[in-house]
N, C-alpha and C positions, 0 to 999 in steps of 0.2 A: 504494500500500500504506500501512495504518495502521499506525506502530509504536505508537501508543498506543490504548487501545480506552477506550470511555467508560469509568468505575466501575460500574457495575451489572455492566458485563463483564471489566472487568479481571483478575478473576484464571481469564476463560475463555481458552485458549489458539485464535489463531484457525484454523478449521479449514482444511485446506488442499487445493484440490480436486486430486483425482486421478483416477483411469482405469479403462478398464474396457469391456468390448464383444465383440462375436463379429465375424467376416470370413471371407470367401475369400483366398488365401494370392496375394500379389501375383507378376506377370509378373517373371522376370530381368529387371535391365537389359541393354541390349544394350552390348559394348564396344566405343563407339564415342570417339573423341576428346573430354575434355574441355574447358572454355573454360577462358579466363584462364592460359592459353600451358603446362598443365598436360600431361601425357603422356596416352596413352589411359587407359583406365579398366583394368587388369589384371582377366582373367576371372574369379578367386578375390572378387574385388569385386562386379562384376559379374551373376554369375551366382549370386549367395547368393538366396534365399529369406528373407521376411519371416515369422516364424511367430505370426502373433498369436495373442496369449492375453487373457484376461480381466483387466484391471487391479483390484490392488487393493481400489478403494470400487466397482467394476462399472462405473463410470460413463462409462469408454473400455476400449476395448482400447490391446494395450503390445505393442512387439517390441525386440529390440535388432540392431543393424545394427553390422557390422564394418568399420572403415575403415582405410587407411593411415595410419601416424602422420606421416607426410610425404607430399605430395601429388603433391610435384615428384621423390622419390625411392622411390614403391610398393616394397616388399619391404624396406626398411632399417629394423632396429628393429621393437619388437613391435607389432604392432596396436594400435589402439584401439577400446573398444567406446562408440556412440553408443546410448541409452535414444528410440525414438522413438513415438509416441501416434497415435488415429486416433478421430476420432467421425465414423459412416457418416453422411453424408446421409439425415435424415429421410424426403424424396419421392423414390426414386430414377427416376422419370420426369420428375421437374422438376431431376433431377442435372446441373450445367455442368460439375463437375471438382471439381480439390483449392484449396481455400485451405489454404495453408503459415504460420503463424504462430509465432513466436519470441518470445523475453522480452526483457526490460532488463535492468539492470547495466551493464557485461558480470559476468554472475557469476548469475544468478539461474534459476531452474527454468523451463523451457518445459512439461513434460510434461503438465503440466495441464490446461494452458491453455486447449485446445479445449473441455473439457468448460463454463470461462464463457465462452467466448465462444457455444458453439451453447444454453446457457440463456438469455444475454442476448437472440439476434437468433434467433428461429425462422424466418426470411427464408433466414440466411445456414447455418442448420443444414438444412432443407429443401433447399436448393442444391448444396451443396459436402460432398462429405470434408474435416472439418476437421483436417488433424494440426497436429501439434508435435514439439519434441523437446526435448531438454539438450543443450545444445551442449558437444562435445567438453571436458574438463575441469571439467563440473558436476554437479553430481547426481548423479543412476542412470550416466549415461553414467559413461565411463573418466577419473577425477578428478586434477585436478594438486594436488600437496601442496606447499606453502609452509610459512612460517612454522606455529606451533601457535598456538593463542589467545593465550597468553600475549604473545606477540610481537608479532603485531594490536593486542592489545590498550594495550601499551605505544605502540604508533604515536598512536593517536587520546583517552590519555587520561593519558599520563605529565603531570606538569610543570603550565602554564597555556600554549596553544599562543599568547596572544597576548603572552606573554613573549618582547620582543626583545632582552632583555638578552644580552650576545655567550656567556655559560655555556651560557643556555637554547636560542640557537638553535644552536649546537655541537652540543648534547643530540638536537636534535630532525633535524638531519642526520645524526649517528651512530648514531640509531634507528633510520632510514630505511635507511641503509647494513648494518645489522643484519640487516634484514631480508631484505632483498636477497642478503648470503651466505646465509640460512637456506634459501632458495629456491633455491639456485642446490646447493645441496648433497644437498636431501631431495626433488626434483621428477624423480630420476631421468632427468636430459636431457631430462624434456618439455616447456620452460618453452618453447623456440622455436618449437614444434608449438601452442603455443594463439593463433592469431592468428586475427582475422575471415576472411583470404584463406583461410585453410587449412577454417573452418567452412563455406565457402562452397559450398568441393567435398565438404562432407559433404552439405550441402544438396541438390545439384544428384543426388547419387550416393539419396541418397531418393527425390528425382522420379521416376529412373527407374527404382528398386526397385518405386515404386507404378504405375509404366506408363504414368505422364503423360507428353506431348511438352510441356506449357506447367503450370506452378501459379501459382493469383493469391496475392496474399499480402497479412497484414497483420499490421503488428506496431509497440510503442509504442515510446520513449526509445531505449535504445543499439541495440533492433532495427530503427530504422530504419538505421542505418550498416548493419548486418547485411543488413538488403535492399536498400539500395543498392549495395551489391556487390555483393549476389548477382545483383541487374538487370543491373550494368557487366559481371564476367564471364561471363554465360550471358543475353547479351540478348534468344535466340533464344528461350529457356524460360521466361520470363514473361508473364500474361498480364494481371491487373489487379492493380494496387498500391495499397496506401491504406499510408503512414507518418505516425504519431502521436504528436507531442510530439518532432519531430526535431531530431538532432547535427548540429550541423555538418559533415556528410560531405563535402561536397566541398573541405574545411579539411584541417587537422591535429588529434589530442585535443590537443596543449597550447595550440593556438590555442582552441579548445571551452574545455577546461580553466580558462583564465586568464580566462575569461571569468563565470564562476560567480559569484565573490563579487558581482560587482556585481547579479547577479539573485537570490541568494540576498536578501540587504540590501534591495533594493530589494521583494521581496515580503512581507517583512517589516516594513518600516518604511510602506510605502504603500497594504498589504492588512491584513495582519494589526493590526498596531498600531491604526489607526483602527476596525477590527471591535471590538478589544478595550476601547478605550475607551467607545467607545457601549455599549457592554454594562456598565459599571462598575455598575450598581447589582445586578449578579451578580456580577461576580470580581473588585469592591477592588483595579484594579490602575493606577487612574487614568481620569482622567476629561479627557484627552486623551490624544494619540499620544505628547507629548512626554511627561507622565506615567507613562505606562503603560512605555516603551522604559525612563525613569530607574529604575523600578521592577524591572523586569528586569536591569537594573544593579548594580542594589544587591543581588540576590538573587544574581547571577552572582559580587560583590565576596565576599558571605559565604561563598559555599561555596569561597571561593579562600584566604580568610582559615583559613578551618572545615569541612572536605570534612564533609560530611552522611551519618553512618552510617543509610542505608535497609537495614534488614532482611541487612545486611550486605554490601551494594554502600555504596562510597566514593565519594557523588557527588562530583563536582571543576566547575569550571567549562567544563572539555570536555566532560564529559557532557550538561550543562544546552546547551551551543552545535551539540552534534549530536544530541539530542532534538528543538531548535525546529527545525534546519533540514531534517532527517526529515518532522516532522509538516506543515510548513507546505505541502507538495506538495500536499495537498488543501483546498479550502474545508471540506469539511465537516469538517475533522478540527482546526478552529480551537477548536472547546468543548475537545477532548481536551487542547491544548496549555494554553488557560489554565487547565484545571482540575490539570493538570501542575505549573503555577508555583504555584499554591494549595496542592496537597500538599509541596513543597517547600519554601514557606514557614511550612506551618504541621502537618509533619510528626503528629503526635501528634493532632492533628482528623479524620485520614482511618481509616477502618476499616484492621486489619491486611491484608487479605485485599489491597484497592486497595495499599498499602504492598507489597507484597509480588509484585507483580503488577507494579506500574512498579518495582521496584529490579531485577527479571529483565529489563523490558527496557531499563533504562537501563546494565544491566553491561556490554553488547559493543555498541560502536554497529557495529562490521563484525565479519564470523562470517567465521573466520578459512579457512574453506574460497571463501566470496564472493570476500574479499580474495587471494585466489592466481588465482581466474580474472581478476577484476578487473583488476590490475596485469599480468600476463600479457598481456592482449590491449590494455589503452592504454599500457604501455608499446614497445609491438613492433607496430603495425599502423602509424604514420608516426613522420615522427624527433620526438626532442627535443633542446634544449638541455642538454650534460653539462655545464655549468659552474656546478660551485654556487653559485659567488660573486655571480652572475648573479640566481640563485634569491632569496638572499641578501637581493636589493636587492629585486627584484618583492615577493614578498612582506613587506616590510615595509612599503611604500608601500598594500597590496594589504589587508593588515591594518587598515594608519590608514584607510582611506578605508572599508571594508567587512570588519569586522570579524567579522562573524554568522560566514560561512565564508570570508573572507581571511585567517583565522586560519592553517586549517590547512593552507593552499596551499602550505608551505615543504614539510609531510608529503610529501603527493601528490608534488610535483614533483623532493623529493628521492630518492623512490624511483625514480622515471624515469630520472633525473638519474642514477644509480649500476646501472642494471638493462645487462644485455649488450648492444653494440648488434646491432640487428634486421638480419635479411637477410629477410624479409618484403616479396614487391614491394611497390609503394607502385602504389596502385588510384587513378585518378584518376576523379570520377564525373563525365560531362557531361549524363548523360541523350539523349546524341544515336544513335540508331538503336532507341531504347527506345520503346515503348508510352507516351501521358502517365501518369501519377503524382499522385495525390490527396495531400495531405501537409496537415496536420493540427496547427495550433500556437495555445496560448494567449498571451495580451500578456505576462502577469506569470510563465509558467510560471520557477519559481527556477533548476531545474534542467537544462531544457533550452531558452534563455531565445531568444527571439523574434527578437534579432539575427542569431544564429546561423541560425537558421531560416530566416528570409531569405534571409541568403546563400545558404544550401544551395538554396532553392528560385528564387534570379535565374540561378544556376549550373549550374541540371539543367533542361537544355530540355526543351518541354511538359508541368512538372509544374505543375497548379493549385492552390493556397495556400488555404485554407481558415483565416482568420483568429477565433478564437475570442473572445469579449472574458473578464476577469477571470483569473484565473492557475494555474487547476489545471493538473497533469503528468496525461496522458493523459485524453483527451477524451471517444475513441469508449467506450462501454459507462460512461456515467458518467450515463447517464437525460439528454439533451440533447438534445430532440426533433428541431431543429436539423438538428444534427451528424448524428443517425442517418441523419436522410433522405439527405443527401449522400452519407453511409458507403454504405447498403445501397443506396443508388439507383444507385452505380456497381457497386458488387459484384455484385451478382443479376442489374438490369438493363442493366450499360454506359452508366447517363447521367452522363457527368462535364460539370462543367459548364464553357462555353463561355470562360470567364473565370474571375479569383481571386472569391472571395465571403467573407461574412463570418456570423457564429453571435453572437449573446448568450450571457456567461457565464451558468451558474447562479447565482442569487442565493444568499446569503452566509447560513447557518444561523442559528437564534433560538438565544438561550442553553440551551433548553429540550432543542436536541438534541444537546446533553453530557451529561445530568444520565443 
């Protein structure tokens, strides 16, 4: 995703695909046991009907599905409603079944989602039912409430986060702990209910609302943890799998977690920087890496000195350090970034409308409904360390060496650090009695960085690695002819390949495709 859109577009807001379609009304599930040591399915579950309807922009159809707010304890507490989508298979004589696809975050809209994926791959829309959905506490579905904006919003832009004077980091653990009671006070008891394990069984209880014994599935960033457990508890109901730009699943999120800054930095300083230098006789921002990074420094120094009244957003130096590390996820969205640092440094040269355009989206770097699902499911799907003091140290060490987003590692890890602790099993993934698993990662990806990946994929037997070169976050559906073939060549036709293999990144945009 681009939080910044070039200026010719900036003050269009981006559209957002959604739903829409006609159907036949799906089989009951049958209630029969489900996995991952959960109780049977209760018949009221069970035996509900899917009642599609036409969504919104037409483009899917939509239903909503009712689920237990506990998965281990059906009838306690109110239900929960899941929002779930369906784009029919194009050829329904060249029909295999359902692909199941999920979003990132954790915290972000699935519902959509079908709709670009069966645009992008007419292979895979000819093929498969493609659904989606919101997982439990987002979107459409039945929403956890956390903090309000204001609250969020203090977490990721109070103060200078890479202030470690002992005031400042006081400030920015008693933020965190802030937020933490706001959650725990206005989420109505459902903060323990939002975990991956529990979305798992909403998954599994969709399958077989749709009448499938097996769904393939694909999905990018935090949905590959998402379908790796759903593979690990229900290995019987999985059919083909492709995971793209994967977490560390078979880890811990603080182990994932702690691991960021360094790949944030390092895409940064070893992608972007050098892009942006070679470009200096477009964006004056240095005419090497070392240049360009000093410059970004100095702009960072001013707005710490002098927060930048944009159209009345109060830029601060957090804002400018969760903008670049937002943007840099995509190669192409490297013009957007330096034409970001140009408007900020030279505020009064950009037309109002751009102005006005990035000061909307530089206000919230987290949208304070994201940040509840968010924390929710990495705080409580495996443990963490409650010892601030701990945090304390990491992070400052975490900071000096990787700054970009070591910054704000004291936030993250304090909220965790102070959140209830989880009674959430802990899912171990080995990939052993599973189908193999395509798994999909670039070198430089910032976000969900290539180490990690690794390990996930030496630790989950018969998954094939599919190594990407240069550092975009999420691969497949990003025009990489590559990638496709492997993507659709297992999907539609079953050919995975016999060994890891590897993909050239896309080449690295002209300045021309910012302007």
């Amino acid at each position: 995703m681009h939080l910044f859109k070039k200026p010719a577009r900036w003050a269009t807001a981006a559209a957002c695909g959604l739903l829409a379609l006609a159907a036949l009304p799906a089989s009951p599930a049958a209630a029969a046991p489900a996995g991952g040591g959960a109780p049977a399915v209760p018949a009221r579950y069970a035996q509900q009907r899917l009642d599609w309807q036409p969504c919104r922009d037409g483009a899917l159809e939509c239903a909503s599905m009712t689920v237990p707010r506990d998965w281990y304890h059906p009838g306690t507490g109110a239900d929960l409603t899941v929002a779930v989508s369906r784009h029919r298979a194009a050829d329904p004589a060249a029909r295999r079944g359902v692909l199941m696809m999920a979003a990132g975050g954790p915290g972000a809209s699935g519902l959509g989602r079908p709709a670009g994926l069966a645009g992008y791959s007419p292979k895979l829309a000819a093929a498969y039912d493609i659904v989606g959905f919101d997982q439990r506490g987002v979107g459409a579905s039945t929403q956890v409430v956390c903090s309000d904006q204001d609250g969020v919003d203090a977490l990721f832009t109070s103060g200078d986060l890479r202030d470690r004077a002992p005031a400042a980091v006081a400030a920015t653990v008693e933020r965190a702990r802030s937020f933490v009671r706001d959650c725990e006070r206005q989420s109505d008891g459902l903060l323990p209910f939002i975990t991956t394990d529990q979305a798992v069984h909403d998954m599994d209880l969709f399958r077989a609302l749709l009448g499938e014994s097996k769904v393939s599935y694909y999905g990018p960033s935090y949905a590959t943890f998402l379908g790796a457990y759903y593979a690990t508890e229900f290995p019987r109901r999985v059919d083909r799998v492709v995971l793209d730009s994967n977490i560390g699943f078979t880890g811990s999120w603080q182990e994932f977690l702690t691991g960021q800054p360094m790949s944030f930095q390092r895409r940064f300083e070893q992608d972007f920087l050098p892009w942006l230098a070679a470009n200096d006789a477009t964006y004056h921002q240095g005419r090497t890496a070392e240049e360009a990074k000093a410059s970004y420094e100095r702009l960072r120094s001013s707005l710490g000195e002098h927060p930048l009244d944009l159209e009345g957003t109060a830029v601060t130096p957090n804002h400018l350090d969760a903008a670049a590390t937002s943007v840099i996820y995509s190669g192409d969205a490297f013009p957007d970034l330096a034409m970001l640092l140009g408007v900020l440094q030279h505020p009064d040269a950009a037309p109002p409308a751009a102005r006005k355009a990035l000061a909307d989206k530089l206000k919230h770097p987290m949208a304070a409904q994201f940040a509840a699902d968010f924390f929710s499911v990495i705080c409580q799907d495996t443990p963490w360390n409650h010892d601030s003091a701990y945090w304390v140290r990491r992070s400052a060490a975490d900071s000096r060496a990787y700054p970009m987003a070591g910054a704000r590692e004291l936030t993250f890890a304090s909220v965790c650090a102070s959140w209830p602790r989880s009674r959430a099993p802990r899912v171990q993934v080995t990939g052993r009695g599973l189908p193999p698993m395509m798994m999909l990662d670039s070198l430089h990806d910032p976000a969900t960085y290539y180490e990690g990946a690794l390990r996930a994929h030496q630790g989950t037997a018969g998954s094939r690695l599919i190594t990407v070169g240069g550092g975009d976050h999420g691969v497949y559906q990003s025009h990489n002819a590559c990638v496709d073939a492997y993507v659709e060549g297992f999907l539609v036709d079953g050919r995975m390949p016999a060994e890891d293999a590897s993909c050239e990144g896309k080449p690295l945009p002209s300045p021309a495709a910012g302007r």
